[in-house]
N, C-alpha and C positions, 0 to 999 in steps of 0.2 A: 235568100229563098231559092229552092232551087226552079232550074232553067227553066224543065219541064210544064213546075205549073204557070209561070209566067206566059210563056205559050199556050196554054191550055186558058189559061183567061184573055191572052188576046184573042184567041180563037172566039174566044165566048161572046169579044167585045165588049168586056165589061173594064172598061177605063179605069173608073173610079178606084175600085179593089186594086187594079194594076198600079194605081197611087201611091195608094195605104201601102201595098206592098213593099215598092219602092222605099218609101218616107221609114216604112220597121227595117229594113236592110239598111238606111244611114243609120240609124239609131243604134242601132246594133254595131256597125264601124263605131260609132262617135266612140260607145262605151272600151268597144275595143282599144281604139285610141288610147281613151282616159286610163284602162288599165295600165296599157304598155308603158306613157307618160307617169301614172306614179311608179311604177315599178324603175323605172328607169330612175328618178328622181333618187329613188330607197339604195340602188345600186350604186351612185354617185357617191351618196353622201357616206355609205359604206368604206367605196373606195380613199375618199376624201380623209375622213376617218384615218383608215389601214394607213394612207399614206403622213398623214401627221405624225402618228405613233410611229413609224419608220422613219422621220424627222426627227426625232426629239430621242429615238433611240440613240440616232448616229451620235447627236449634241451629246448624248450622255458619254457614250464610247468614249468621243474624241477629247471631251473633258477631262473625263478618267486617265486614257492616255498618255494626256499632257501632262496628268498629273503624276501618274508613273514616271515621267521621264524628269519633272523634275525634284522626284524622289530618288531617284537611280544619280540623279547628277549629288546632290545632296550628300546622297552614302557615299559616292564616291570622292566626295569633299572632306569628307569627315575621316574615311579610311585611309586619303591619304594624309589628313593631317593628324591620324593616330599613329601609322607607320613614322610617318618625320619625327614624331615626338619619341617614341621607342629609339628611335634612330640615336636623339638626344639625350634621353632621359632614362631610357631601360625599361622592361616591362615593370608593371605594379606586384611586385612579391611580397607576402611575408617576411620583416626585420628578420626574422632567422634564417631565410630562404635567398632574399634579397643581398646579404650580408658575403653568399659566397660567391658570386660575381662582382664583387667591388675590387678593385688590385691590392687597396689596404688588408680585406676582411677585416674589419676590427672586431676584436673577441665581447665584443656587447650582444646581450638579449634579452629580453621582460625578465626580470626574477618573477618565481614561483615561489609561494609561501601556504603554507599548509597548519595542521597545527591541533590542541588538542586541548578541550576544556575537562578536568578533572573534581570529584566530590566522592567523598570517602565515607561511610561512617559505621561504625563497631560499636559491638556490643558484647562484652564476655556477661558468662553466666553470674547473676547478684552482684551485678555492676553496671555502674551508668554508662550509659551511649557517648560516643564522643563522634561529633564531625572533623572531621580532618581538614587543613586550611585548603584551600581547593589550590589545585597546579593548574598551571596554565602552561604548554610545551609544544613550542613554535617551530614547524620544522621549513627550512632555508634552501630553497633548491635552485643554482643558475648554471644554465647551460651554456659556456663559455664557446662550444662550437660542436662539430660531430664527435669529437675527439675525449671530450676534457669536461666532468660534470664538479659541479662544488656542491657538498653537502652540509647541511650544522643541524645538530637540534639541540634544545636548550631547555631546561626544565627551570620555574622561576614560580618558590612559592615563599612563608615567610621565613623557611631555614637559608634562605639567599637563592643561587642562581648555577645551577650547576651545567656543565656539559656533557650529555650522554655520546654524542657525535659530530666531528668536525673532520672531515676529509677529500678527498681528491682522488676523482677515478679518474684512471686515463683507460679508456677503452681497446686498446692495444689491440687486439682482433674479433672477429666475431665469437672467438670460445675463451679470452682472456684480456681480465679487467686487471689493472693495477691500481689500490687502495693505497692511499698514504694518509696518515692522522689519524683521529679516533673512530675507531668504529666499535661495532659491536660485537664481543669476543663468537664466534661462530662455534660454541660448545653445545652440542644437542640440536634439535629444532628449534627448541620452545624462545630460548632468550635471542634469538635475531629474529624468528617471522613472528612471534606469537606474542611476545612480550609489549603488548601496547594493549592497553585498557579496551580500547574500541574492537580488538578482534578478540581479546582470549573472553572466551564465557564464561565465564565465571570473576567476583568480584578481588581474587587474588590467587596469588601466585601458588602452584601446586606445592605439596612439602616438602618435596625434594631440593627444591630448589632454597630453601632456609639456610640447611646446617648439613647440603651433602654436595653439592653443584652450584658454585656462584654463579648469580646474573649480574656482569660483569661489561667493559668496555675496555678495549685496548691501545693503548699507545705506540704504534708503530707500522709495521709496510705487510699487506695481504697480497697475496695472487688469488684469482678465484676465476673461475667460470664453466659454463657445462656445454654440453655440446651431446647431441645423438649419436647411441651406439650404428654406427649403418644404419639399415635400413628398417632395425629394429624401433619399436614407441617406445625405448626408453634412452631416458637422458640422465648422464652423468654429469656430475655433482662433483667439484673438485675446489678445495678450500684448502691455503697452507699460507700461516702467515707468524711473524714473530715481533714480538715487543718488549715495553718496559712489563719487571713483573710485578706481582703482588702483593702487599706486604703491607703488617699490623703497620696504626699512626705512632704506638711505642711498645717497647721488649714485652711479651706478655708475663705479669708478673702471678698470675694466679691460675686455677685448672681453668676459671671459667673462660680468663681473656684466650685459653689455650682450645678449649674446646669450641668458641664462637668462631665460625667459619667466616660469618660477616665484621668478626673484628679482623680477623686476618687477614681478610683482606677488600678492607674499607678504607685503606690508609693512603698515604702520596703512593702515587707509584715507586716499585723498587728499581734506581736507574743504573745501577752498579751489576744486578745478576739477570738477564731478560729471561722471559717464557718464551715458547715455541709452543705451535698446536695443530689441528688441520683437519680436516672432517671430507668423509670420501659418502660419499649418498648419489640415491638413483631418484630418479621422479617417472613414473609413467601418467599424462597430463589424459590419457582416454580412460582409465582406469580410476584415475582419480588417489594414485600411492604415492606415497612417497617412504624413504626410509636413510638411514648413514649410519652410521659411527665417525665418533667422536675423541681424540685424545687431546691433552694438554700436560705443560711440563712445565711449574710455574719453579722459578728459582728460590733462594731463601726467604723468606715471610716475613721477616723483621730484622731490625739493625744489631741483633746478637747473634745469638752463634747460625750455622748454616743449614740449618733442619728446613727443607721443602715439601710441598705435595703435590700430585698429581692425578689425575685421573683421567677415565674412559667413559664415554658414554653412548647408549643405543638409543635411537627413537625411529619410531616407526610412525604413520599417520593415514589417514582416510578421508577425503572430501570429496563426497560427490551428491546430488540431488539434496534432500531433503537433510540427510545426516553428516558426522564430524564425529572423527572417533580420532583420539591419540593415544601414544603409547612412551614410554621414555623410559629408562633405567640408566643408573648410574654409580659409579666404584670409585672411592678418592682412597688413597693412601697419604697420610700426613705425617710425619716426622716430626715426633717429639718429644723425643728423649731425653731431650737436654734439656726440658721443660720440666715435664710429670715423671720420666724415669719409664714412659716406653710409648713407644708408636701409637697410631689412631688410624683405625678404620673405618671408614663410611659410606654404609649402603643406602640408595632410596631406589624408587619407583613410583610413576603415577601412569593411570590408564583415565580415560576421558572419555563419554562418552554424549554427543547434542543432537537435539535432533528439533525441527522447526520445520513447519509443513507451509512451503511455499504454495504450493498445490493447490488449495484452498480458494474460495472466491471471497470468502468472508474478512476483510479487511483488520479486524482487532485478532481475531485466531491465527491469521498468515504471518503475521506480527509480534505473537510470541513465542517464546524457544524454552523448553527447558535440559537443564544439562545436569550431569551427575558425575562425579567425580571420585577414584579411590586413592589415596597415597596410602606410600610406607615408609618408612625410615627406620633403621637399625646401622649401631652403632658398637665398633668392639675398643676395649684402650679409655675411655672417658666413665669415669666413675659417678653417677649418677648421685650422690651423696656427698659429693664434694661442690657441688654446681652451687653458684649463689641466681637463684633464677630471676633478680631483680636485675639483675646485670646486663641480661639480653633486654633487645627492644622489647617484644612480649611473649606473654607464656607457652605460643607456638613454636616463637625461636628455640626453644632451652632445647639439645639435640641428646633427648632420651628418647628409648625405643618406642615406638608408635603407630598405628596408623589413624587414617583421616578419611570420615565421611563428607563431602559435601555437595549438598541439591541447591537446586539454584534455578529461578527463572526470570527469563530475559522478555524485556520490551522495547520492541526495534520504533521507536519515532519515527527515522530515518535510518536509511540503510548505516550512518555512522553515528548516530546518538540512539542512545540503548538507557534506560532505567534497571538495572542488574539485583537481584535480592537475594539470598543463599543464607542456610542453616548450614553450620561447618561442627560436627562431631569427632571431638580428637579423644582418643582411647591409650592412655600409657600402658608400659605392662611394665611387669617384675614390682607389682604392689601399690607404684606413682597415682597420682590422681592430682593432675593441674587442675582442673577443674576451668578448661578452658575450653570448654562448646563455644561458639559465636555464632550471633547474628550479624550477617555485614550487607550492606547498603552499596549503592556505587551508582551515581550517574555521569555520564560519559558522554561528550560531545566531540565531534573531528569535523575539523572544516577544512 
């Protein structure tokens, strides 16, 4: 209360009101009190509070800490006891990787095994279909070290077990490989990169290659390798190599064993006169070309007199995106006068043309390809009226003038098993009529 009126009631002498006065001024402290007291209580138990959490923070810190450190000690137990063992034992490599820090090196690695499941089937026109016994062609890869690769493939159906390839590359430098053993004779493009079921499209071999350019394998020593012109995108292509040569299983005694190119040379190898061959080609790998030429100089043919042939060959090619186009031509000179009473010459050509729209989001459409195909074949020296055409394996072998239609379409399962189907149109001239249209089948697995 203030002073004033206290004064102004004692003046008045009024006691009692100066009481009551008095008595509301405690009351008024008391409350005061009571406020300051809980507030004060509120502020304690606040601090109280704040300060436990500041307790139980540090415990956490120094828990953690501790426990920091005895993770640092830990790693540190462990990194030295990984360094000791390195010390001892080597680092964990790769058997191939591992192998060239050893003092021995021993020439051991995983073999590689590859390989290729085959099914055939044909149909010539008013005639029954026949499947073909399926091949089965295992190919053998061990990498003895950076130096030195071993190769084999083996074809194994019910005419027995053959070898198309058994050889040894020594890697000699970055732009030269040295080949010894069988390889695959490098005439053209088609018979060394194409000639396997699972890439070429279509379910057989173009015409040329029947009764004008064998597909063939060799017995003997290759040099090969490519290397970039400067600083140009193209890469040269260098191939020169010689072996046993080719030659009939015996003297051919009639026109036809003379005119079959696949009898002449189907036989043991000829180990008394060797071939010589070699193929010069370019690749541009951003363009997607490729191209060469090709010769070969095979020695006598057979165990009678010394009549040989040889020939030259062109191929050109295209891969890039969605499409695949080849090209290939080819010139044999054969000698065989002392057979039929005069020489033999032999032209083909085939051009190819695939195309398969990867592009596509559609899953069955991205997955099918179709391909179209033209050969030709002409022949000068082989009398066409002398031929016994049961003689050849079949009516497309017999090497009279011709060309060949054939379409064809592909079902990719996977990128190396394929479902292959093809209508093949063969057209004689000079009046012939084989009457050999086919339908061919072909599924094809690679693993």
């Amino acid at each position: 209360m203030p002073a004033a009126a206290l004064e102004a009631a004692e003046q008045a002498g009024d006691l009692p009101k100066r009481v009551e006065l008095l008595q509301k001024q405690l009351d008024v402290q008391q409350k005061l009190i009571e406020l300051l007291r809980s507030q004060m209580k509120k502020q304690g138990s606040a601090a109280v509070e704040e300060l436990q959490l500041k307790v139980a923070t540090l415990e956490s810190r120094s828990k953690q800490a501790a426990q920091r450190d005895q993770d640092v000690a830990q790693a540190l137990d462990n990194l030295t006891e990984h360094l000791d063992a390195e010390e001892r034992n080597g680092p964990r490599l790769p058997a191939t990787l591992k192998e060239l820090f050893l003092p021995s090196r021993p020439n051991e690695t995983p073999l590689s095994i590859y390989g290729q499941f085959l099914e055939n089937f044909t149909q010539f026109n008013a005639k029954p279909g026949v499947f073909s016994t399926p091949d089965f062609s295992p190919f053998f890869f061990l990498q003895l070290n950076d130096q030195f690769l071993l190769a084999a493939n083996i074809d194994i159906n019910n005419s027995g077990v053959s070898v198309a390839e058994a050889q040894a590359n020594w890697f000699a430098t970055d732009w030269l490989t040295v080949v010894v053993g069988r390889y695959l004779t490098p005439i053209g493009f088609f018979n060394e990169r194409l000639n396997h079921e699972w890439i070429n499209r279509l379910p057989d071999v173009p015409l040329m290659f029947r009764q004008v350019s064998p597909l063939t394998s060799t017995d003997g020593v290759m040099l090969r390798g490519a290397k970039y012109l400067g600083c140009w995108p193209v890469k040269l292509e260098y191939m020169l190599y010689g072996g046993n040569g080719l030659q009939a299983s015996a003297v051919p005694a009639t026109p036809s064993a003379v005119a079959d190119l696949e009898n002449i040379t189907g036989g043991p190898d000829e180990t008394n006169v060797k071939a010589l061959g070699g193929r010069l080609g370019f690749w541009v790998p951003e363009w997607g070309l490729t191209g060469g030429v090709s010769a070969y100089f095979n020695g006598r043919y057979s165990a009678g007199p010394s009549d040989q042939f040889n020939l030259w060959q062109l191929d050109l090619g295209y891969r890039k995106g969605n499409w695949d186009a080849r090209f290939e031509y080819a010139d044999t000179y054969q000698q065989a006068a002392s057979y039929i009473g005069n020489n033999i010459r032999r032209w083909g050509l085939y051009t190819q043309l695939a195309y398969r729209p990867y592009h596509l989001d559609h899953c069955i459409l991205r997955n099918l390809e179709v391909a179209v195909r033209y050969s030709r074949v002409w022949f000068h020296g082989i009398d066409p009226t002398q031929l016994d055409v049961t003689a050849f394996a079949s009516l497309v072998d017999v090497p009279v003038n011709r060309d060949q239609w054939t379409f064809g379409v592909n079902y990719y399962f996977y990128p190396s098993t394929a479902l292959r189907l093809a209508y093949e149109i063969n057209h004689e001239f000079n009046g012939i009529n084989l009457h050999d249209n086919v339908f061919l089948g072909q599924f094809v697995w690679a693993f």
